[in-house]
C-alpha positions in Angstrom: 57.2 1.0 -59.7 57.7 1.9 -63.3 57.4 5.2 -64.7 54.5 4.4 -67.1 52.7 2.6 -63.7 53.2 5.8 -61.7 51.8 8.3 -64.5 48.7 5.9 -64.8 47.8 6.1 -61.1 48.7 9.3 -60.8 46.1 10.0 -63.6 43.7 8.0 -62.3 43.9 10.0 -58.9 43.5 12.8 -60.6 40.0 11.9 -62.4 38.5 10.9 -59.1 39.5 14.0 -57.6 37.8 15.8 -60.4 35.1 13.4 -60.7 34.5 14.3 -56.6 34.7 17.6 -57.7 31.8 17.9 -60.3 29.6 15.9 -58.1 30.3 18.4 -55.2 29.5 21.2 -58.1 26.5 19.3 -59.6 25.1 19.7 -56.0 22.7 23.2 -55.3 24.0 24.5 -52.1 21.9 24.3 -48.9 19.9 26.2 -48.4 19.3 27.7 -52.1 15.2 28.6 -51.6 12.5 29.0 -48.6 12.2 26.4 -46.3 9.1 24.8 -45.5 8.1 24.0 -41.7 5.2 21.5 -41.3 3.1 21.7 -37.6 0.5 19.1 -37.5 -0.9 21.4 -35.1 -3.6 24.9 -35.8 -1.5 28.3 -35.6 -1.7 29.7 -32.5 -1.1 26.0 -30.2 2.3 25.8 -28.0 3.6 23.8 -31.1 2.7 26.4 -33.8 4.2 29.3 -31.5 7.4 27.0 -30.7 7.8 26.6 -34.4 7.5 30.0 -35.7 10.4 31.2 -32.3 12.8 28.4 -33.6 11.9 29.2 -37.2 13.0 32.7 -37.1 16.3 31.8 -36.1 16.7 29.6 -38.4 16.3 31.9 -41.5 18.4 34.3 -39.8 21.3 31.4 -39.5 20.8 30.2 -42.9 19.7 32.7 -44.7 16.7 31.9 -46.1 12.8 32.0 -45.0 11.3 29.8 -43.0 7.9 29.5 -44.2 5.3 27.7 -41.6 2.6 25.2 -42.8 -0.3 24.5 -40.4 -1.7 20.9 -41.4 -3.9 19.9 -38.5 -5.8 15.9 -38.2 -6.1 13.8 -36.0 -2.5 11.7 -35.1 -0.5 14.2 -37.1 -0.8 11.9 -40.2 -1.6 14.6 -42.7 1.8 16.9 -42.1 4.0 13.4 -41.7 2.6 12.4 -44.8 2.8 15.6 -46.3 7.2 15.6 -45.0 7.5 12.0 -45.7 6.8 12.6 -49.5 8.5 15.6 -49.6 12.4 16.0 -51.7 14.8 15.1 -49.0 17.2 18.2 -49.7 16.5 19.8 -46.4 13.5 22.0 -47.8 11.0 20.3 -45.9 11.0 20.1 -42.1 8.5 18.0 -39.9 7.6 19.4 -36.7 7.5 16.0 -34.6 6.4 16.0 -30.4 5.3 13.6 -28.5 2.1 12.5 -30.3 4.1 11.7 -33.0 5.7 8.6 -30.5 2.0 8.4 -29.3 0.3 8.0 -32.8 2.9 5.4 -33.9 2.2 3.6 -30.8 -1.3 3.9 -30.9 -2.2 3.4 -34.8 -2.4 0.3 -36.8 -1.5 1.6 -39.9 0.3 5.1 -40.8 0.8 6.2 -44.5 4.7 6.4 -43.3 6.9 5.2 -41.2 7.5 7.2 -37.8 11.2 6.3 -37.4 12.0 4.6 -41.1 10.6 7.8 -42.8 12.3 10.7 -41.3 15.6 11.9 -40.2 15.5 13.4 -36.5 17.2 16.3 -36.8 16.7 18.3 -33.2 14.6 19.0 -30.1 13.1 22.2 -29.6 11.7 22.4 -25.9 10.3 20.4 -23.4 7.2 21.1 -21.0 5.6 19.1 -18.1 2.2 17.5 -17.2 0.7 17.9 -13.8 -1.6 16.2 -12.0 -4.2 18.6 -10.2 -7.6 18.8 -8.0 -10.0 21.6 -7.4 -8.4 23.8 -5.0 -11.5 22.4 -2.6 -10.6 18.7 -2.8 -10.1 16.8 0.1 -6.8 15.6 -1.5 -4.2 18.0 -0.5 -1.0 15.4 -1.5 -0.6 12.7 -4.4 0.1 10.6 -1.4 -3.5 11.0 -0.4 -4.8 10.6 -3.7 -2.9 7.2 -4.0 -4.1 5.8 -0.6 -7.8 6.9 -1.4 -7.2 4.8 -5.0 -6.0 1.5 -3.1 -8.5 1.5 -0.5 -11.3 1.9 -2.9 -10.9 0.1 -5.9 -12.5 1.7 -9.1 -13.9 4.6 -7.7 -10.7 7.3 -8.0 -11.5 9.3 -11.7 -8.9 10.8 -13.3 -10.1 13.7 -16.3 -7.4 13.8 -19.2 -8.2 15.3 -23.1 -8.9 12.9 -25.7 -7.3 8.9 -26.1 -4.6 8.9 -27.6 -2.9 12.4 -26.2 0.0 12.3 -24.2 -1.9 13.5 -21.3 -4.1 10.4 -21.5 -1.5 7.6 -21.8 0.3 9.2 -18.9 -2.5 9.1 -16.7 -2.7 4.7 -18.3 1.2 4.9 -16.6 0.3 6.5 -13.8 -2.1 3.6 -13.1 0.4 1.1 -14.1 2.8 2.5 -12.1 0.9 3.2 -9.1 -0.7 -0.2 -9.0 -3.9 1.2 -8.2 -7.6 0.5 -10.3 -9.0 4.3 -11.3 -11.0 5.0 -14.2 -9.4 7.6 -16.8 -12.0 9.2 -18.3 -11.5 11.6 -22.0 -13.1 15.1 -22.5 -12.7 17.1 -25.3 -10.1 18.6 -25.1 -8.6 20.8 -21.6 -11.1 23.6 -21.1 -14.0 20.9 -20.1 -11.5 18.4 -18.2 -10.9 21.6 -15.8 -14.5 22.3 -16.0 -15.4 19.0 -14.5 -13.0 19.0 -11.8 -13.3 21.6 -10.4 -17.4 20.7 -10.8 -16.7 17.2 -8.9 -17.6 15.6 -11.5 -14.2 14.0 -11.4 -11.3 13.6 -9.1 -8.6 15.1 -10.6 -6.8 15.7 -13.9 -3.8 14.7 -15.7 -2.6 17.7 -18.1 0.0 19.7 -19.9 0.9 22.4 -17.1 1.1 25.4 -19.2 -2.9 25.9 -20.0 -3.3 24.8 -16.0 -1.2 27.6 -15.0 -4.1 30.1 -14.9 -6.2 27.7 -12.8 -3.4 27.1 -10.2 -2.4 30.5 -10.4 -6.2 31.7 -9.7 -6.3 29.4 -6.7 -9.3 27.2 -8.6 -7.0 24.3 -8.9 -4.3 22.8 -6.9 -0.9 20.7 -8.2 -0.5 17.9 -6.3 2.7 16.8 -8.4 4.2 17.1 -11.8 5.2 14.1 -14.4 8.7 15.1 -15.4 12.3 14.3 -13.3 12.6 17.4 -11.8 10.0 19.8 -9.8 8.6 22.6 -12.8 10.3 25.9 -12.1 6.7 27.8 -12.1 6.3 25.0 -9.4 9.0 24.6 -7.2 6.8 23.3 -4.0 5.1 21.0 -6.1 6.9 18.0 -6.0 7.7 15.3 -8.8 5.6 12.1 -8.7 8.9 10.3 -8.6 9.5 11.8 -5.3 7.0 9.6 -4.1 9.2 6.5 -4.2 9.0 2.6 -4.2 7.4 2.0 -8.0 6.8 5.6 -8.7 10.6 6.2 -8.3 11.6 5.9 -11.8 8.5 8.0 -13.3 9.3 10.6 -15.6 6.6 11.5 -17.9 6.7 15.0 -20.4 6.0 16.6 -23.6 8.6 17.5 -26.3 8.9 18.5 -29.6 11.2 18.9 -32.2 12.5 18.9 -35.6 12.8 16.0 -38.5 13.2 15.8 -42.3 12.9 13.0 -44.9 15.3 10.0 -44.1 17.0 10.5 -47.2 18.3 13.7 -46.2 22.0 14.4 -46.8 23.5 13.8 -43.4 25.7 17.0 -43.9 22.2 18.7 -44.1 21.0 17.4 -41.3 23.5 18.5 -39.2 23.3 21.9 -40.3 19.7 22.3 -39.4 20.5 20.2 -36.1 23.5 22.7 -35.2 21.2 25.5 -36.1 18.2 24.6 -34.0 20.5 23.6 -31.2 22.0 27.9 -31.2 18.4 28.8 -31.3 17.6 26.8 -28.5 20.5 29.0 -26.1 19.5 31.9 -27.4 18.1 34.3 -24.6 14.8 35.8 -26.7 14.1 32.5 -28.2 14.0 31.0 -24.3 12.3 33.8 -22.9 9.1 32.9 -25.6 9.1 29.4 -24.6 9.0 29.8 -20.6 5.9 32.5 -21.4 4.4 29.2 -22.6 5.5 27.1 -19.5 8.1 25.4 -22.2 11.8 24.9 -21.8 14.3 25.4 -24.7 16.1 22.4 -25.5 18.1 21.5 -28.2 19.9 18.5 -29.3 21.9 15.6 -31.6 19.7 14.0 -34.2 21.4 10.9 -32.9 19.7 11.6 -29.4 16.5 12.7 -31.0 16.5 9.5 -32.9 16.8 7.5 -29.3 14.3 9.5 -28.0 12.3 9.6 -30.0 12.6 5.3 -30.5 12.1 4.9 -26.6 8.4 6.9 -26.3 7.4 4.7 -28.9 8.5 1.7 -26.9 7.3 3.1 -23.9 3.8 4.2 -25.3 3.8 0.7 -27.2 3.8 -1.2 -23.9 1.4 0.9 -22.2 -1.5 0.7 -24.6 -1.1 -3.2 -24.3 -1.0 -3.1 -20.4 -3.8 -0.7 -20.9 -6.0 -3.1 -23.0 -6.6 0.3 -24.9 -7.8 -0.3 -28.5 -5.9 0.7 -31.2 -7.2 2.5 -34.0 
């Protein structure tokens, strides 16, 4: 190679190199003001209280505030909307759950788009459903429950909060799953679906475990089974509907939440937040908070968020069709 060859490449490397090095400079570092937390949820909920646990840690890891923003409606579309427009420098954070696979399932038309729109960036906790029955009821096993369904066609009701929850649409599954014909009836919301139990007016309830716990606890309602894998560690003699076996054996129904950003999010970014979520998830205070709420800690990759995340939509997507549910 001639001399005058090697000085120009040599040049030329040396331009990129600085080139890559005012870019890198031209860049604010992260994070460089507070961040903002959006909870489609009201302040005090198990999502709100999750948020605010996860969110101290993460000021404390990088440095900066974590400022939460309560945007309650109906589907979550308000806060997503809110993220989805947001600067995708990491500011901006989306708490995302399970209604947020539920409400892309169950919508026709969002003002985003659930998994086009926003980078997954970590889990925060998980927490089980149950399925419960006055502490009176002549049910005193889901195997019971089940028979009584089959050999009466129609006539088994099962209480859940409103269409469209999680709660709901597992109870749809449970159906499906079961092969038995019940009717799923909505109430407003958890205080009257317990109310109606354990007033006969229905059978039994399908329900996020945590707000049941005082019930069960109290002796006015009875667990016959939780939705998850594994048996609930406030419930270890309650067994998992999967335990039941045949078409139930692959059930495995819970609740989650988590973290996302905008999709245009630097990807170094994102795994910052996604490594600091996943520290705050092991830490001891931060999991001591979330079992006082029935919730497990649980961190993870945005990678497996994004999966997750991709499959409850699936899942819910197939279930409202099954379902004939309406979408809205």
């Amino acid at each position: 190679m001639s001399l005058d060859r090697r000085v120009l490449l040599q040049g030329a490397g040396a331009l990129a190199l600085l080139g890559a090095a005012r870019t890198a400079a031209a860049q604010p570092a992260f994070p460089s003001r507070p961040l903002r937390l959006v909870v489609p949820n009201a302040a005090g909920g198990a999502a709100d209280l999750t948020a605010r646990a996860v969110g101290q840690k993460l000021a404390a890891a990088l440095g900066q505030p974590v400022v939460v923003d309560n945007r309650p409606s109906a589907g979550g579309v308000v806060a997503g909307e809110v993220v989805a427009r947001a600067e995708p420098d990491g500011h901006t954070l989306l708490l995302i759950s399970s209604g947020t696979a539920v409400s892309a399932a169950l919508f026709k038309k969002l003002p985003f788009d659930t998994l086009a729109d926003f980078a997954p960036v970590s889990q925060m906790a998980r927490f089980d459903l149950a399925i419960a029955v006055a502490e009176n009821s002549r049910f005193k096993t889901l195997a019971e429950l089940l028979a009584h369904a089959r050999a009466n066609p129609g006539n088994l009701n099962i209480g859940t909060p409103q269409i469209g929850t999680t709660q709901n649409l597992a109870a749809e599954l449970l159906k499906l799953s079961a092969g038995i014909d019940a009717q799923v009836v909505p109430f407003n919301g958890t205080p009257p679906v317990v109310t109606a139990v354990r007033g006969g007016e229905i059978d039994v309830l399908v329900d996020i475990l945590g707000p049941l716990m005082p019930h069960l606890q109290g002796k006015a309602l009875r667990a016959l089974a939780v939705l998850g894998r594994e048996r609930a560690p406030e419930l270890p003699q309650v067994p998992a509907v999967r335990e039941s076996g045949g078409a139930l054996a692959g059930f495995d129904v819970s609740s989650w939440n988590g973290l996302a950003v905008p999709a245009k999010t630097p990807a170094a970014i994102v795994d910052r937040l996604s490594r600091a979520v996943q520290a705050a998830a092991q830490q001891d205070d931060v999991k001591k908070q979330l079992q006082a709420l029935n919730m497990r800690a649980q961190g993870s990759s945005p990678a497996a968020l994004r999966d997750f995340l991709a499959a409850d939509i699936r899942r819910w997507s197939e279930v409202i069709a099954k379902a004939n549910l309406p979408r809205l």
